[in-house]
C-alpha positions as CSV (number, residue, x, y, z in Angstrom):
1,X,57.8,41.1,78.8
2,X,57.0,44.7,79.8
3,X,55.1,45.4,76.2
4,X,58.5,44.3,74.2
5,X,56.5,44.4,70.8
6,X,53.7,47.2,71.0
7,X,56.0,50.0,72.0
8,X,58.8,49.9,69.5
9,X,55.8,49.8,67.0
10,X,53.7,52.4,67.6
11,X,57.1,54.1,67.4
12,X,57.5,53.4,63.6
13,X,57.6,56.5,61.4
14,X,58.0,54.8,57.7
15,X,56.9,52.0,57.9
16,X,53.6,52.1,59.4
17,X,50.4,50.9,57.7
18,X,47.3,52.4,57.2
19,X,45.4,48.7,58.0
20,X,45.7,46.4,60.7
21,X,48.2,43.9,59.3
22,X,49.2,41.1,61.1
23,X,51.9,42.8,63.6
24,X,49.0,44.7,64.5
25,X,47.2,42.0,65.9
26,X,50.0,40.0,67.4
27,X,51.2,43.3,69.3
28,X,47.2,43.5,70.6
29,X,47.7,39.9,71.2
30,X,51.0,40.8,73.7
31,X,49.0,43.2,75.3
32,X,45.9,41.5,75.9
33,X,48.3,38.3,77.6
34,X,50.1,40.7,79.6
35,X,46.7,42.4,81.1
36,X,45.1,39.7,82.1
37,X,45.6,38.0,85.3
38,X,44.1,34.8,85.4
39,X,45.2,33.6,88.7
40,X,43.1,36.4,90.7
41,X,39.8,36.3,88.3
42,X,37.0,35.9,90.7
43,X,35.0,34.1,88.4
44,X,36.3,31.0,87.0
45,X,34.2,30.3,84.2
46,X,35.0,34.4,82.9
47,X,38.8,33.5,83.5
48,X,38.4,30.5,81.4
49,X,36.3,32.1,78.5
50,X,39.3,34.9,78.2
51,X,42.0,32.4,78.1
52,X,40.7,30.9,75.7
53,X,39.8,34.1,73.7
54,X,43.3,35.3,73.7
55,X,44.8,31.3,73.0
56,X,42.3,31.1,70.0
57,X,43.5,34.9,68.4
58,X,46.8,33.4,69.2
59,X,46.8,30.3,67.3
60,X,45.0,32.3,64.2
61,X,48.0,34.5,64.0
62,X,49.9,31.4,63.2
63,X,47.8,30.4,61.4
64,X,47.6,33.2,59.0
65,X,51.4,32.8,59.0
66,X,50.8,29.4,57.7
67,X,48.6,30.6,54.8
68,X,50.9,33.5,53.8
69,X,53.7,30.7,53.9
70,X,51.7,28.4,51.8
71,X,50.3,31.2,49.1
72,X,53.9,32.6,48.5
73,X,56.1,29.6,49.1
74,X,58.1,30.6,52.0
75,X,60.0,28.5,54.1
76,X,62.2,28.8,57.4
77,X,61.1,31.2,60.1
78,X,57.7,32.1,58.9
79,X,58.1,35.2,61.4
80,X,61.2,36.5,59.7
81,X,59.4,35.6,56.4
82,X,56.8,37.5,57.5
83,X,59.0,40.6,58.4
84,X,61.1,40.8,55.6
85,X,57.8,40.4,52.9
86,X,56.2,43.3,55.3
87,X,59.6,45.5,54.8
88,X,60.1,44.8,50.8
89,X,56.1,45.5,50.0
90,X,55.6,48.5,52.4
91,X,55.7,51.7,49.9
92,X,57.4,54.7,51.5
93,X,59.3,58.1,50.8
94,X,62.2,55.6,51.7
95,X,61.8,52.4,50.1
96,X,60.4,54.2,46.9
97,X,63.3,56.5,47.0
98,X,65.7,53.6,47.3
99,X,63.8,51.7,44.5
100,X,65.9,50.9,41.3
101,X,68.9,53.2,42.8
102,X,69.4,51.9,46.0
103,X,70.9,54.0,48.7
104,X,69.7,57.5,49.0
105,X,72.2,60.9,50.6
106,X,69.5,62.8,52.9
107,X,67.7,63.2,56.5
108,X,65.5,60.4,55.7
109,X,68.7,57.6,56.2
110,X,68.1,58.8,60.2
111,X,64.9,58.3,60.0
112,X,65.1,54.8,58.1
113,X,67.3,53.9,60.8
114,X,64.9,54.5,63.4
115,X,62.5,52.0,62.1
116,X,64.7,49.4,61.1
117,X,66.2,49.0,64.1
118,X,63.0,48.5,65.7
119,X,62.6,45.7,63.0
120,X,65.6,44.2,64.3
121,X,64.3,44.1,67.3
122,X,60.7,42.3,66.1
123,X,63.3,39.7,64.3
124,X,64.4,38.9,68.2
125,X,61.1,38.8,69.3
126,X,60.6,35.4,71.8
127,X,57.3,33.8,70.9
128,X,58.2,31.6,74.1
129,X,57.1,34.4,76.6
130,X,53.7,34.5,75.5
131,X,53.4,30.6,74.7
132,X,54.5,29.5,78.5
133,X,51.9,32.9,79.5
134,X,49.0,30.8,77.3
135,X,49.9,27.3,77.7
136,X,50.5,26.6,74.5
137,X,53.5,25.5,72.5
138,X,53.1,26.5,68.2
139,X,56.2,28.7,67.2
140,X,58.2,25.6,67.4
141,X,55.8,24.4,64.1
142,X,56.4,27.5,62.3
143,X,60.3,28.4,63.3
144,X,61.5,25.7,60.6
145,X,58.8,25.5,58.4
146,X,58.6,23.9,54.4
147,X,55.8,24.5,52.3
148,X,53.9,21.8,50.2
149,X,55.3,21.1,47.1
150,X,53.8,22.7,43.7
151,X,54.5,26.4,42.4
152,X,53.1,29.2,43.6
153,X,51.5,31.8,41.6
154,X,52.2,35.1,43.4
155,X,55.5,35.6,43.1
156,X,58.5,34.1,40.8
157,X,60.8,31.9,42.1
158,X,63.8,34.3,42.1
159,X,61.9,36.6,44.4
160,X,60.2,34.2,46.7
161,X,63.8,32.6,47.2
162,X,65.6,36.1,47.9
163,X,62.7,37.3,50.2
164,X,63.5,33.6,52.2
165,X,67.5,34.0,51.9
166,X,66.8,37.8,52.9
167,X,64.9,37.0,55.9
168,X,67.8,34.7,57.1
169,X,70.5,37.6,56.7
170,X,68.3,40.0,58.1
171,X,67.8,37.5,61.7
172,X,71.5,37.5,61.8
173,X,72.6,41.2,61.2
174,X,74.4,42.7,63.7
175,X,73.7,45.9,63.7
176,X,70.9,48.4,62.3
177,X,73.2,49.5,59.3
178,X,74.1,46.4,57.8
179,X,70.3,45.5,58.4
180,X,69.8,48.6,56.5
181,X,72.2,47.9,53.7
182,X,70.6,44.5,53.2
183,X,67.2,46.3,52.6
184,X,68.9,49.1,50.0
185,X,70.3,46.0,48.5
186,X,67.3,44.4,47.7
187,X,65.4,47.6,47.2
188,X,68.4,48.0,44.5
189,X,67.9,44.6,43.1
190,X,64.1,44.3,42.8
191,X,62.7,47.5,44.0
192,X,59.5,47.5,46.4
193,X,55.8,47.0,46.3
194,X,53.4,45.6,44.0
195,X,55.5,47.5,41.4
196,X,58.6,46.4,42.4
197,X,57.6,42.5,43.0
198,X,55.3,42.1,40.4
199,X,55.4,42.0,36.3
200,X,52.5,42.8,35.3
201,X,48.9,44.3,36.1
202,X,45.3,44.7,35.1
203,X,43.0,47.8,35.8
204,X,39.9,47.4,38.4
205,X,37.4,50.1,39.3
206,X,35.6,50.0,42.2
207,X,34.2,52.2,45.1
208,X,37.3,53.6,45.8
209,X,38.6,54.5,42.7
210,X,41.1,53.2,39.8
211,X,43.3,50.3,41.4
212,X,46.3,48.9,40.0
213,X,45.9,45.4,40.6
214,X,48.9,42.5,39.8
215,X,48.8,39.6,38.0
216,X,49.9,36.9,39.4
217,X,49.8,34.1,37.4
218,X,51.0,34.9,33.8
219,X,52.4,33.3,30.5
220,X,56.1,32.8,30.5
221,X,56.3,33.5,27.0
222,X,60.2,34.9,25.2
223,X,60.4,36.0,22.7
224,X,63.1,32.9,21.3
225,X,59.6,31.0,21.7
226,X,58.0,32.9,18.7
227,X,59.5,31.1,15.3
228,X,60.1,33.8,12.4
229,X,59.2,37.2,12.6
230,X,62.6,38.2,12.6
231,X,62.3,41.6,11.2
232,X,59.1,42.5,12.9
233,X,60.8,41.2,16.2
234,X,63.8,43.4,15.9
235,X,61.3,46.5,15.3
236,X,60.0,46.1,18.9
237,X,63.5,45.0,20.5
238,X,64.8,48.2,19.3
239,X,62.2,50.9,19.9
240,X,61.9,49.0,23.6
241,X,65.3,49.2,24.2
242,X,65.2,53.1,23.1
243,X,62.4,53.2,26.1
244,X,64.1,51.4,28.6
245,X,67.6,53.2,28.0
246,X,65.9,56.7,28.5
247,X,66.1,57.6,25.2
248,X,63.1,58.5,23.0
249,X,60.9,56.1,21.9
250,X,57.5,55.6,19.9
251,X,54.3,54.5,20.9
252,X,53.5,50.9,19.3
253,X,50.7,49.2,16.9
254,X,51.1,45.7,15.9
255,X,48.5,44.9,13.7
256,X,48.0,42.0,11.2
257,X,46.8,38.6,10.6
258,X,44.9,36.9,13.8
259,X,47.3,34.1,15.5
260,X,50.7,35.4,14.5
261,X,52.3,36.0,17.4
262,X,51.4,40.3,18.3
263,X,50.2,39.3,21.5
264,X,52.7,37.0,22.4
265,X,55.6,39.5,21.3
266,X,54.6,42.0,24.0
267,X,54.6,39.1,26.4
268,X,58.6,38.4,25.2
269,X,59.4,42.2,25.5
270,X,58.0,41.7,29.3
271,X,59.9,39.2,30.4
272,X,63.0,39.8,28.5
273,X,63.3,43.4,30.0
274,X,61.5,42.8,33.5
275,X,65.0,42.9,35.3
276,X,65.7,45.8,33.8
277,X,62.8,47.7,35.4
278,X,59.9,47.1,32.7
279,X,56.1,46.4,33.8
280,X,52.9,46.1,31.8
281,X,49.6,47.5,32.5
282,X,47.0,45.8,30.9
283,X,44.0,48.0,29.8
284,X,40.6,47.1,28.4
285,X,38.8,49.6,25.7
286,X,35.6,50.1,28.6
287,X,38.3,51.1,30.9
288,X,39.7,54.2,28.6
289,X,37.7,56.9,31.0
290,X,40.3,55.5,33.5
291,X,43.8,55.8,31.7
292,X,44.4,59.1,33.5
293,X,44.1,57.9,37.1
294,X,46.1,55.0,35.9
295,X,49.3,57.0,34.3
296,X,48.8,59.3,37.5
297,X,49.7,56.5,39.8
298,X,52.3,55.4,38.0
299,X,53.9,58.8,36.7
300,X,57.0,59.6,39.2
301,X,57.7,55.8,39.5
302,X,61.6,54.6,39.0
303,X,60.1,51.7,36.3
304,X,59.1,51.9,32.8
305,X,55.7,50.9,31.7
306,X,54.4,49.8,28.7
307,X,50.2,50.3,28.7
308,X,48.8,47.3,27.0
309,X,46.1,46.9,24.6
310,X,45.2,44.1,23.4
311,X,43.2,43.0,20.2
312,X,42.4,47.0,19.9
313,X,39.7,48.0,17.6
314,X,36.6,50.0,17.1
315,X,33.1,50.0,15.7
316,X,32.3,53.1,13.5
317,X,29.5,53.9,16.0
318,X,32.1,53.6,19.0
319,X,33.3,56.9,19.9
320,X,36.1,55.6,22.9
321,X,39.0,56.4,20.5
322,X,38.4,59.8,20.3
323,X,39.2,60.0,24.2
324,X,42.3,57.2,23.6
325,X,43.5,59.7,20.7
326,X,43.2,62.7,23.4
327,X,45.6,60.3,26.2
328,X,47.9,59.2,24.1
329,X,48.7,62.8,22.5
330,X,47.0,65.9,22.2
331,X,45.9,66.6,25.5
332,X,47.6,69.8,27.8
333,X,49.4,67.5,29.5
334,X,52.9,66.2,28.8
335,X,52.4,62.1,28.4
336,X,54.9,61.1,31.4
337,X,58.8,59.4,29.9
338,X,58.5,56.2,31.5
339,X,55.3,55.1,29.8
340,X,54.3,54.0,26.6
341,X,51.2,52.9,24.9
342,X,51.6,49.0,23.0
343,X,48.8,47.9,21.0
344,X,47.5,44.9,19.1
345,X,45.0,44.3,16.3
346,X,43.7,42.6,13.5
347,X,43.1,45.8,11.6
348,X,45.6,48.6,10.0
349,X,43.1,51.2,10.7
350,X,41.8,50.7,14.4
351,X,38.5,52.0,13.3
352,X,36.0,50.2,10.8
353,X,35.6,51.4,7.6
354,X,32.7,50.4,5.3
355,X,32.0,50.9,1.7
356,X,29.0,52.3,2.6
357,X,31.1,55.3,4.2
358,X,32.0,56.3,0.9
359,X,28.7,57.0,-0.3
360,X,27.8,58.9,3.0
361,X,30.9,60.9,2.2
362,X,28.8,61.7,-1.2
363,X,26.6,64.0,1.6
364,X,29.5,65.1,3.5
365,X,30.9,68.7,2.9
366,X,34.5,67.8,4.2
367,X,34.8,64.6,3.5
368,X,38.9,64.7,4.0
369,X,38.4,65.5,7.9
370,X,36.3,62.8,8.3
371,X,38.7,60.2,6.8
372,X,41.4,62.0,9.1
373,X,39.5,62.0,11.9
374,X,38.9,57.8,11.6
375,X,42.9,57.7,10.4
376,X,44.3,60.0,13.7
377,X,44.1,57.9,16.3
378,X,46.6,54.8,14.3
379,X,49.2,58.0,13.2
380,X,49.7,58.3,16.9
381,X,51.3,55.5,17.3
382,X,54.6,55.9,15.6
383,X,56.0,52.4,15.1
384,X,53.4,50.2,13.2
385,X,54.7,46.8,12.7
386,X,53.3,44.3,10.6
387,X,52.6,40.3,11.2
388,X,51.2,38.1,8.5
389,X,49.9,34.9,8.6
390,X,52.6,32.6,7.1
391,X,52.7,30.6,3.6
392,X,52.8,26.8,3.8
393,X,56.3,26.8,4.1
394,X,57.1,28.4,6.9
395,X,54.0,27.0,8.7
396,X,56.0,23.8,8.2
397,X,59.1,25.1,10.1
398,X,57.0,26.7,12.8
399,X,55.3,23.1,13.3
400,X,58.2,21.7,13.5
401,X,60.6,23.9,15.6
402,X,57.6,23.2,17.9
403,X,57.8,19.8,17.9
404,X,61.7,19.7,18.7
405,X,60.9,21.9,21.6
406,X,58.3,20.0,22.9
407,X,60.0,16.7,22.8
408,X,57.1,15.7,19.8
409,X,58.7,12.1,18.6
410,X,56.9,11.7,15.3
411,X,58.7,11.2,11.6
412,X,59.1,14.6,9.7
413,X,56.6,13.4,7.3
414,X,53.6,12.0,9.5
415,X,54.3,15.4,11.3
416,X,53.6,17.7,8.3
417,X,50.7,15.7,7.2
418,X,48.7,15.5,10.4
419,X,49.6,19.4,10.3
420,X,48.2,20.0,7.4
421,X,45.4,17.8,7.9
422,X,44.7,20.2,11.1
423,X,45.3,23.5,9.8
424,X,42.5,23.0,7.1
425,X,40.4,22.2,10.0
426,X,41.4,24.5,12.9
427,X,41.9,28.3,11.7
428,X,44.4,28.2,8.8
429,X,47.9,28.7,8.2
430,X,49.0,30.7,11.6
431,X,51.9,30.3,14.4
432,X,49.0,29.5,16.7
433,X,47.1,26.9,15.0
434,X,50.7,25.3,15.1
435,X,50.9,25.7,18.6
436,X,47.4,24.5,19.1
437,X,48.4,21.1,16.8
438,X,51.4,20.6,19.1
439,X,49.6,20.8,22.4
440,X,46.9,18.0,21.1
441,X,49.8,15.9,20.2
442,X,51.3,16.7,23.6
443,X,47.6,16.0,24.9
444,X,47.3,12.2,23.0
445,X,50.1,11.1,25.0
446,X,49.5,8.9,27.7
């Protein structure tokens, strides 16, 4: 096994990566086994002491196999699941150039080639070689492996079963084209990276910078889920469709009543328009100073994304907006096309206004600008759409479209009465108090 895995990767071009990864350590591992020659060591216990360094890296390599198996659901040939989630998550002037459009014309196909047939070669690879060299027999656990039951958090279902049904087509290609055109495909199909894999993100500064971190465990909301609203709905449907089309589109403010259903829209517009190429950055007002670094990652990207703010508002002393107002329009630079800013809040204004401000206006020579100045940063977002709590009625037929798609078995009348009897209780007429009495009836049965 004259060094059948370290050579063809310290060859890669693309596709190398900046960290030790796993391959990394099992190519180490190769050639660690095929240095050492136990049968001539002079010293038994040192010969024994090595073996059984090398045995113990070797079984933690499967083991973190296991793990990655068990945290992203894979099952089959861990080792080919392995491969294939290294190939779809490594970002390179290939695979991002591939992303959303699939195959590219250029030099870099050659190039591609090159390290995709070594690929095909680590899909070959015969973990038997180094077992019979260590003594040890644990491929065989992990060559037809299936996870433990329950859903797993980092990635969908639809991509964790196409990274599995890829790995299989990718063990079994022929050739380095078609193992090529199976990558484009998927490249096409779901694009690469955390970016491509992934729905939506939250921001995290530390001591390297402005990350863009996913989120792995989200609300499946749509928005069929959110009863009413119909007009307000559409608003957001359309002016999202504008965005995801290429065609011009406004920043958006949904502001009204408290439990109506803003934040939950956005959630809909995410997962209705996720196939199509739409992600959501989450974004916290003590995390403005950092909205630059973030649309700077995300700029020359082949996805559209929607910035989220959520429950947006300011105190009269806070002066964050001011930098918000400068980001979202205003500043030198051109705000990039395939991002816009989505915003919720209880208030019309963003800003808090007192009565009090209109006597200090009393002392104020310009006292226009300054009720500009507070009403500048909401006239930057050019679709405002409104959600109000609902009247009695229609907090009836929220309750009980719930209840039908919850499987609640309860007689119309009891239904409205206990809801009643909890909304007067438990935050007023709103779509989420309704949910909220659904899920304890859901909760009192046994």
């Amino acid at each position: 096994m004259e060094n059948l895995m370290v050579s063809p990767i310290r060859e890669l071009i693309l596709y190398r990566s900046g960290e030790e990864t796993l391959l990394d350590r099992l190519a180490c591992l190769v050639t660690d086994t095929e240095a050492a020659d136990y049968g001539e060591e002079d010293d038994p216990a040192v010969q024994l002491y090595e073996e059984n360094e090398v045995r113990s890296s070797y079984a933690d390599c499967i083991r973190e196999l296991i793990e990655i198996a068990e945290s992203h659901g894979f099952s089959g040939n861990l080792w080919h699941c392995y491969l294939t989630y290294f190939l779809v998550y490594h970002e390179n002037a290939y695979s991002r150039a591939c992303e959303i459009t699939g195959a590219v014309e250029g030099g870099i196909n050659r190039i591609a080639l090159h390290d995709l047939e070594i690929f095909r070669e680590l899909f070959k690879w015969d973990f038997r070689e180094i077992e019979d060299r260590l003594g040890v027999s644990l491929y065989k656990m992990i060559s037809d492996y299936s996870h433990a039951s329950g859903e797993r958090k980092i990635f969908n279902r639809r991509i964790r079963d196409r990274i599995c049904s890829l790995s299989k087509k990718l063990a079994e290609a022929e050739n380095a084209d078609i193992f090529k055109a199976e990558m484009e495909l998927f490249y096409k199909e779901f694009g690469v990276g955390k970016f491509g894999l992934h729905k939506a993100f939250r921001v995290k500064h530390d001591e390297e910078g402005t990350q863009i971190v996913p989120i792995t465990n989200i609300m499946h909301v749509h928005l069929e889920d959110l009863v009413g609203y119909e007009i307000a709905k559409k608003k957001l449907i359309d002016n999202t469709e504008a965005f995801i089309a290429g065609r011009r589109a406004n920043n958006c403010l949904l502001f009204g009543d408290a439990g109506t259903g803003k934040s939950s829209s956005v959630k809909g517009i995410l997962n209705r328009y996720y196939d199509r190429g739409l992600r959501i950055i989450e974004i916290y007002k003590h995390q403005f100073q950092d909205l630059n670094d973030v649309i700077a990652q995300v700029k020359n990207r082949n996805y559209k994304f929607i910035i989220y703010m959520d429950d947006l508002s300011f105190e009269d002393f806070e002066v964050e907006y001011k930098y918000l107002k400068a980001v979202i329009e205003g500043g030198l630079e051109k705000k990039p096309d395939n991002i816009l800013i989505y915003a919720t809040s209880n208030r019309r204004h963003l800003v808090r206004e007192k009565f009090s401000d209109k006597e200090d206006r009393r002392d104020d020579l310009h006292s226009s600008d300054t009720v500009q100045e507070k009403l500048s940063l909401v006239n930057r977002f050019g679709v405002q759409i409104f959600f109000c709590a609902p009247d009695k009625k229609e907090f009836q037929n929220i309750v009980k479209v719930l209840a039908t798609k919850n499987g609640v078995e309860m007689p119309e009348e009891e239904l409205l009465l206990e809801a009643n009897k909890w909304e007067l209780s438990h935050g007023g007429l709103s779509g989420r108090t309704a949910q909220q009495f659904i899920d304890y009836l859901l909760g009192q049965v046994k």
